[in-house]
C-alpha positions as a LaTeX table, in Angstrom:
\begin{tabular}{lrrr}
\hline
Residue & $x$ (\AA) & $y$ (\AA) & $z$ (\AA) \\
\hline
Unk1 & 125.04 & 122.93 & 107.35 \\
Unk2 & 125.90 & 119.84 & 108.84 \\
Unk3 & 129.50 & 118.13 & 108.47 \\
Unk4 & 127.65 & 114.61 & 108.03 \\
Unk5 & 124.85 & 116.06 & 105.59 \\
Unk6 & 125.92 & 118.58 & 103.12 \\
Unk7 & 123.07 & 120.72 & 101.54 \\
Unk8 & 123.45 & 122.76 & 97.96 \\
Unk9 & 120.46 & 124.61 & 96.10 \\
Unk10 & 122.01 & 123.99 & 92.40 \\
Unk11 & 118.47 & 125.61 & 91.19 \\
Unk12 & 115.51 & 127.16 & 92.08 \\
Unk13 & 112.99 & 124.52 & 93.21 \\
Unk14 & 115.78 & 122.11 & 94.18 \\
Unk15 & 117.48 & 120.97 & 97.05 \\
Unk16 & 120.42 & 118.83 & 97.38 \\
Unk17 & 120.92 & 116.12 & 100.36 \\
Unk18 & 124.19 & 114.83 & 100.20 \\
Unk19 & 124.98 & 112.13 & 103.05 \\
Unk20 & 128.39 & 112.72 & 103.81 \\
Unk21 & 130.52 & 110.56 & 105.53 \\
Unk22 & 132.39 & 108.71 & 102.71 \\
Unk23 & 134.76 & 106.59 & 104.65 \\
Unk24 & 131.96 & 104.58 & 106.04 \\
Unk25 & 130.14 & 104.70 & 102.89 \\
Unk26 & 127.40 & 107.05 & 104.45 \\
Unk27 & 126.58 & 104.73 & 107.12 \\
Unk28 & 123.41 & 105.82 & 109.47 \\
Unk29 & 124.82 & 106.88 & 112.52 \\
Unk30 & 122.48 & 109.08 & 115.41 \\
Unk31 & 124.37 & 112.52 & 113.87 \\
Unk32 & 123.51 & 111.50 & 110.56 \\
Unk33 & 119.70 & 110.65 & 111.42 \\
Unk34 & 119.47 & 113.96 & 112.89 \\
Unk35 & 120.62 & 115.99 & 110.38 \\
Unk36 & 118.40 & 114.47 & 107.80 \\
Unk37 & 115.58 & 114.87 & 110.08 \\
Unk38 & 116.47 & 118.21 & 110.60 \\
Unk39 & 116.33 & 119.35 & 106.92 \\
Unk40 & 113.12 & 116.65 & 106.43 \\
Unk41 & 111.39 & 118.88 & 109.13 \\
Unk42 & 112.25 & 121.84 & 107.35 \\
Unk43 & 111.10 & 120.65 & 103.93 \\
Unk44 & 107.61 & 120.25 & 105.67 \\
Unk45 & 107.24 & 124.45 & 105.41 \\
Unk46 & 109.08 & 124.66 & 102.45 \\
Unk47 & 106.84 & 125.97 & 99.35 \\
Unk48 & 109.36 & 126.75 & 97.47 \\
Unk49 & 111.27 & 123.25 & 97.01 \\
Unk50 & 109.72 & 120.95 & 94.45 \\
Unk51 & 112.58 & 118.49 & 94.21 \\
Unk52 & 114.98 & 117.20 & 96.54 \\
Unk53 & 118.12 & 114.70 & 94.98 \\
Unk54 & 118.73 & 112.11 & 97.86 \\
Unk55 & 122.55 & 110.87 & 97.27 \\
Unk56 & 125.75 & 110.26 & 99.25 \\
Unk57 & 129.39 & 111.10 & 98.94 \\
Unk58 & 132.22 & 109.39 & 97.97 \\
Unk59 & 131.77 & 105.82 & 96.57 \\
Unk60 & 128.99 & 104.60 & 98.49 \\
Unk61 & 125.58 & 105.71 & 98.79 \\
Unk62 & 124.66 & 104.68 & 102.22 \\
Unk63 & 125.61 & 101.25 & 103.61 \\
Unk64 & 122.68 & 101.77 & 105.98 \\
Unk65 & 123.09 & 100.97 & 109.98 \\
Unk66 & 126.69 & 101.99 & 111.26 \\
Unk67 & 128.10 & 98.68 & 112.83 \\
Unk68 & 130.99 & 100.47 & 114.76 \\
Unk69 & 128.71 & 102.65 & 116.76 \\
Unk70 & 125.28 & 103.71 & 116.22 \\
Unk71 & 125.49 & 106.16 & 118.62 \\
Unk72 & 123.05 & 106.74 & 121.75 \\
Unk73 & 119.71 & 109.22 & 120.90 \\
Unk74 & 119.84 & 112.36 & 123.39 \\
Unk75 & 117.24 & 111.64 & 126.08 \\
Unk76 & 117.22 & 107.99 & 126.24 \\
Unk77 & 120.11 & 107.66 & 128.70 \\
Unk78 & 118.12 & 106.40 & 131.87 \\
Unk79 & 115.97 & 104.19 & 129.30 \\
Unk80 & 116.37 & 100.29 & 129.81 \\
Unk81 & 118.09 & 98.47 & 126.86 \\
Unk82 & 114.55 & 97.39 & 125.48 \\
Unk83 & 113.23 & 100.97 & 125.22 \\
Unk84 & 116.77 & 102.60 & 123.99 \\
Unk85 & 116.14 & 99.83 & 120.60 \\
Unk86 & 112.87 & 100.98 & 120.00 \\
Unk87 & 113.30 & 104.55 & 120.03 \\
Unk88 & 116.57 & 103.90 & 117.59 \\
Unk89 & 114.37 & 102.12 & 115.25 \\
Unk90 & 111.42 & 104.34 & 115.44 \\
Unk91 & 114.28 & 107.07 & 114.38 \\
Unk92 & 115.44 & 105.41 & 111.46 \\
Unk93 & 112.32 & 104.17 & 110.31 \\
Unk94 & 110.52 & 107.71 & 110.40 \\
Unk95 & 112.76 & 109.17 & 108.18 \\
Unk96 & 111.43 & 106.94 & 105.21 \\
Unk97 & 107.79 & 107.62 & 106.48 \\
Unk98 & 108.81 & 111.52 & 105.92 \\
Unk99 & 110.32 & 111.19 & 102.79 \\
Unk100 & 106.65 & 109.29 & 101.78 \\
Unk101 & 104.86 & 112.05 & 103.32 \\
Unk102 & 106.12 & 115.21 & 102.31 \\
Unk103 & 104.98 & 117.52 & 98.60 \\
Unk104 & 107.87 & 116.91 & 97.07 \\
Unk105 & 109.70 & 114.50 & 94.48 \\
Unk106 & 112.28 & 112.86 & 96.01 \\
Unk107 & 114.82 & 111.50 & 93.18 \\
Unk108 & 117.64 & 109.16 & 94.54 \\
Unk109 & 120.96 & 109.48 & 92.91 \\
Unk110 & 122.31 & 106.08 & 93.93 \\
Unk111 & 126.28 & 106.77 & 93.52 \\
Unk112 & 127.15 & 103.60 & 94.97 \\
Unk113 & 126.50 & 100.71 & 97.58 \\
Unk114 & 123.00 & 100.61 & 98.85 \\
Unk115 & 122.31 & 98.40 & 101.94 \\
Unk116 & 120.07 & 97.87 & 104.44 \\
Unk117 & 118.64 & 100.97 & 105.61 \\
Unk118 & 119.92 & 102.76 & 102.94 \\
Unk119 & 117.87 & 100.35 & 100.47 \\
Unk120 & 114.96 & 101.38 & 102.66 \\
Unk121 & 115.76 & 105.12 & 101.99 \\
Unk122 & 116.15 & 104.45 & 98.24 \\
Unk123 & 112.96 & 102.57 & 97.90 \\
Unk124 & 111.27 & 105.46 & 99.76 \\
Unk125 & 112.27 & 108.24 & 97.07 \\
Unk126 & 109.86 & 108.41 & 94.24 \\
Unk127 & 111.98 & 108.29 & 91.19 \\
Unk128 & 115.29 & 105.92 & 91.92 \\
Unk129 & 118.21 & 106.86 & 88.98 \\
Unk130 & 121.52 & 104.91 & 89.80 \\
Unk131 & 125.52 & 104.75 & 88.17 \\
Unk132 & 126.69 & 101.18 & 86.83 \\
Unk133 & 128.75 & 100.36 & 89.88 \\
Unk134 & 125.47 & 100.91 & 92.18 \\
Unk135 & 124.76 & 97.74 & 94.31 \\
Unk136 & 122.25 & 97.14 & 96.57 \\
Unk137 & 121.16 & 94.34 & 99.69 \\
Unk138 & 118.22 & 94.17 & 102.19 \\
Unk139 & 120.86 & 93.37 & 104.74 \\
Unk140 & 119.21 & 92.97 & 107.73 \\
Unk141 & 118.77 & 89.09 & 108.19 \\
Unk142 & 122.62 & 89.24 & 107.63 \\
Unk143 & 123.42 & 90.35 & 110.82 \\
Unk144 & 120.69 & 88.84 & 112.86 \\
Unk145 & 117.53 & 90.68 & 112.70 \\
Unk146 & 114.65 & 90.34 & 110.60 \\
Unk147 & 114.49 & 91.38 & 107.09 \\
Unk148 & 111.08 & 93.51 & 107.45 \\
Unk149 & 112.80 & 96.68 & 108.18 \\
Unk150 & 112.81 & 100.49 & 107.94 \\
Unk151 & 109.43 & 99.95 & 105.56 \\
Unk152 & 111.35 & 97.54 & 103.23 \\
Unk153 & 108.93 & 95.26 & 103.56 \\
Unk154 & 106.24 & 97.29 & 102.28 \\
Unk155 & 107.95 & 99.36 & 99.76 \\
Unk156 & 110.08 & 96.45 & 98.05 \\
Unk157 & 107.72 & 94.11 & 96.75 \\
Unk158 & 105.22 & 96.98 & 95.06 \\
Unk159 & 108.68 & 98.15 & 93.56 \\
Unk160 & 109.68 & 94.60 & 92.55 \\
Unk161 & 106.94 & 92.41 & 93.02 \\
Unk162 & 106.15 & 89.90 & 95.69 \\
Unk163 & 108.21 & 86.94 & 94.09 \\
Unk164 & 111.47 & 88.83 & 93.84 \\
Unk165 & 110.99 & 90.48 & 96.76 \\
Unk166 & 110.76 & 88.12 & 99.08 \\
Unk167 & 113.73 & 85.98 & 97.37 \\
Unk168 & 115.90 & 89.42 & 98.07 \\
Unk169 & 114.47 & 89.84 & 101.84 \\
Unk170 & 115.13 & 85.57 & 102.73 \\
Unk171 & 118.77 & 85.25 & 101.29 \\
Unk172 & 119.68 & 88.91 & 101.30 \\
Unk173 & 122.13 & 88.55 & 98.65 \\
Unk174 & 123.61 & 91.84 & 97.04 \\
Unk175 & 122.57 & 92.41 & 93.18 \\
Unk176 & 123.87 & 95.06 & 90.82 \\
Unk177 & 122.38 & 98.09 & 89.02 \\
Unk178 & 121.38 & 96.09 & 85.78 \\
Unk179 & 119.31 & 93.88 & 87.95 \\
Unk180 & 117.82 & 96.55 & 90.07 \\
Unk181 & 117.07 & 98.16 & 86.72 \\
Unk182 & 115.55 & 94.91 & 85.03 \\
Unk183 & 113.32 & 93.77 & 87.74 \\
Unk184 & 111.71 & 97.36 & 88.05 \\
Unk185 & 113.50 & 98.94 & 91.59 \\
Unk186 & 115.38 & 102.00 & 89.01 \\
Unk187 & 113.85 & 103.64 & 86.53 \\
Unk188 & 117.51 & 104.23 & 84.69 \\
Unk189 & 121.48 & 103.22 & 85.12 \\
Unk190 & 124.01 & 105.30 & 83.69 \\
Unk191 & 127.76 & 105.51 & 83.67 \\
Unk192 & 129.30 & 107.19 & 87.20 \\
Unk193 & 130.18 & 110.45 & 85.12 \\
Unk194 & 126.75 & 110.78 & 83.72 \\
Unk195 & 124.78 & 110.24 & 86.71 \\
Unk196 & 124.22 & 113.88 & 87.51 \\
Unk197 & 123.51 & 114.82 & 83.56 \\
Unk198 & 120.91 & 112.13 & 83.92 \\
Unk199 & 119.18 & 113.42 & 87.32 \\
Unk200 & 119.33 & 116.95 & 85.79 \\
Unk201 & 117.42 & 115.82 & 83.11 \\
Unk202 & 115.12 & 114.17 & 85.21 \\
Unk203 & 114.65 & 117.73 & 87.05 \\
Unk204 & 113.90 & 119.22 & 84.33 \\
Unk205 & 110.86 & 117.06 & 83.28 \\
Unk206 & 109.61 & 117.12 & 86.99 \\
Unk207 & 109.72 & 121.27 & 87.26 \\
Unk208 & 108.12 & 121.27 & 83.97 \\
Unk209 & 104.85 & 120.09 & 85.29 \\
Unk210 & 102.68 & 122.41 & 87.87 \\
Unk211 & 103.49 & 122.62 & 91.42 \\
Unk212 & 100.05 & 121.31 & 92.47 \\
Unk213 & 100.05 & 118.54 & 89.92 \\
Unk214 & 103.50 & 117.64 & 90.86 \\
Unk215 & 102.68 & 117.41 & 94.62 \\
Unk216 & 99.23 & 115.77 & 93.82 \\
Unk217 & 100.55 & 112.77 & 91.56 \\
Unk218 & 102.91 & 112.49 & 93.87 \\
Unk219 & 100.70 & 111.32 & 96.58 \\
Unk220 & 98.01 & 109.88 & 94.87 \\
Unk221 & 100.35 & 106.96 & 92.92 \\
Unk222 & 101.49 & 106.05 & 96.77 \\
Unk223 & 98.07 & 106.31 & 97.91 \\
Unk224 & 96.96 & 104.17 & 94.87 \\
Unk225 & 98.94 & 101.42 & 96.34 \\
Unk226 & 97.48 & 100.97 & 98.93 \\
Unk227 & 93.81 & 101.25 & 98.18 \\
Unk228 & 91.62 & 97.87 & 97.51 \\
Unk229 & 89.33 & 98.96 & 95.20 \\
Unk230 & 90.02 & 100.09 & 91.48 \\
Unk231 & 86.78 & 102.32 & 91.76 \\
Unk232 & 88.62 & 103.65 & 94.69 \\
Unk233 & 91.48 & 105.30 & 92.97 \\
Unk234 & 89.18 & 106.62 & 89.99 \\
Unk235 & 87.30 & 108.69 & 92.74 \\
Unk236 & 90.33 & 109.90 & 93.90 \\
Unk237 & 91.97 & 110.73 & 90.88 \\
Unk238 & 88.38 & 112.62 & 89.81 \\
Unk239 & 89.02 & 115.26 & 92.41 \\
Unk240 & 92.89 & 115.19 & 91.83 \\
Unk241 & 91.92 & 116.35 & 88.27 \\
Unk242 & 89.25 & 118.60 & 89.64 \\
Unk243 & 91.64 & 120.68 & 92.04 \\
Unk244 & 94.54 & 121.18 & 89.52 \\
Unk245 & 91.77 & 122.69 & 87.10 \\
Unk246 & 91.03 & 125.40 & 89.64 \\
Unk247 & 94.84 & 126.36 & 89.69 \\
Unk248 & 95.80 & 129.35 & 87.53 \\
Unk249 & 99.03 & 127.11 & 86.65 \\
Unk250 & 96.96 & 124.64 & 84.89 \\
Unk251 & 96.04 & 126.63 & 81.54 \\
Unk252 & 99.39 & 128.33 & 81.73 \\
Unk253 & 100.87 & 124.24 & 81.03 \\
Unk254 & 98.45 & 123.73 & 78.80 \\
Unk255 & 99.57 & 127.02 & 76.73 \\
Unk256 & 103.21 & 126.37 & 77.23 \\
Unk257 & 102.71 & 122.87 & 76.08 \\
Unk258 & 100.72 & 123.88 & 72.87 \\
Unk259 & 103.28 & 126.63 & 72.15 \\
Unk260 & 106.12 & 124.44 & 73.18 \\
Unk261 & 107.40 & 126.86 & 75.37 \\
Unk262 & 108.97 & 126.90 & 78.64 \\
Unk263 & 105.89 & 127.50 & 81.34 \\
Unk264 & 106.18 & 130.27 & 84.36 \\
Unk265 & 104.41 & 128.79 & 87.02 \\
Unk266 & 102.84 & 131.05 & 90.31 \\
Unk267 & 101.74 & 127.70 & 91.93 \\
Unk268 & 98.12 & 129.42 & 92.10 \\
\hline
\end{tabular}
């Protein structure tokens, strides 16, 4: 376990990632990348994980790039100044194209402050649950770069919607959990004390589908977004529906549903 990243297993088929360095409100620094790379990698191999619950310690939930020291990425030493940038932001960035990537659900439990990249890693996870004193800002343009960063400006506005995404990218302005819930980036907001009740609950519904189906409607509603034609989708929804047929876990749902009783799943 890393110091900056603690890891729990409260259940079977769930994993924990805690970002962990609460007096700079989780800030991304190179030890902090790693370690989430690290257990990203690992999740890669992992069949047994449905769910992972992306959150930070403390009051904050990650304030995203660590202004008092980024830290320098091991090899890049002898690198001119040009180079060393990219291969920062190419390590940053990747871990949102992971998160997008990999089987399982990611469900962010936003505890707190949620800025620049750690927007970007909020907008990444697929289901985005917050506490009332959650607040969140692109950031970026702030402090001198552009605001089309860590995927941001592909993954806000099919959150959000063009219009209000680009107002939040240009001025870069914090807003609260009730907005973030109204214009569509959460899908709840509770009080602080009831925001791990809530994700639980949200674990609950997500375990009680099939592996398979899980890991398939998890892919194909990202895929969805970005494909130009509706005919498109349909086809690939007709062979999502065709594969989870095939599974042996599919008429064990449909049984546990009917009997309203709690499925066993073999994810076969």
């Amino acid at each position: 376990m890393s110091s900056v990243l603690e890891i729990d297993r409260p259940r079977d088929g769930v994993l924990v990632l805690r970002m962990n360095r609460p007096a700079e409100l989780n800030a991304l620094n190179t030890e902090m990348v790693a370690a989430l790379h690290r257990e990203l990698d690992l999740l890669s191999t992992d069949r047994r994980t449905r769910v992972v619950v992306l959150t930070g310690a403390g009051r904050g939930f990650c304030a995203g790039l660590d202004l008092g020291g980024y830290g320098e990425i091991p090899g890049t030493e002898e690198l001119g100044p040009v180079q060393k940038t990219l291969a920062t932001q190419t390590d940053i960035a990747t871990l949102v194209q992971k998160i997008r990537r990999l089987p399982q659900v990611f469900v962010a439990g936003v505890n707190g402050a949620a800025a620049g990249g750690g927007l970007a890693l909020v907008c990444a996870c697929d289901v985005r649950i917050a506490a009332t004193p959650a607040v969140f800002a692109v950031s970026f343009i702030k402090v001198g770069f552009s605001g089309c960063d860590i995927g941001t400006s592909w993954l806000l506005p099919r959150l959000v919607g063009a219009g209000r995404a680009h107002e939040l990218m240009l001025t870069a302005r914090r807003f609260g959990s009730e907005e973030a819930l109204r214009i569509g980036l959460l899908a709840d907001v509770v009080d602080v004390e009831h925001l791990t009740t809530r994700i639980d609950r949200c674990i609950d519904d997500l375990l009680a589908s099939p592996p398979m189906s899980l890991a398939l409607t998890k892919r194909g509603m990202w895929l969805a977004l970005e494909m130009p034609a509706f005919d498109t989708a349909v086809e690939m929804e007709n062979r999502q529906q065709v594969l989870t047929s095939a599974t042996i876990d599919q008429p064990e749902a449909m049984a546990a549903y009917v009997q309203r009783r709690s499925p066993v799943y073999h994810n076969r």
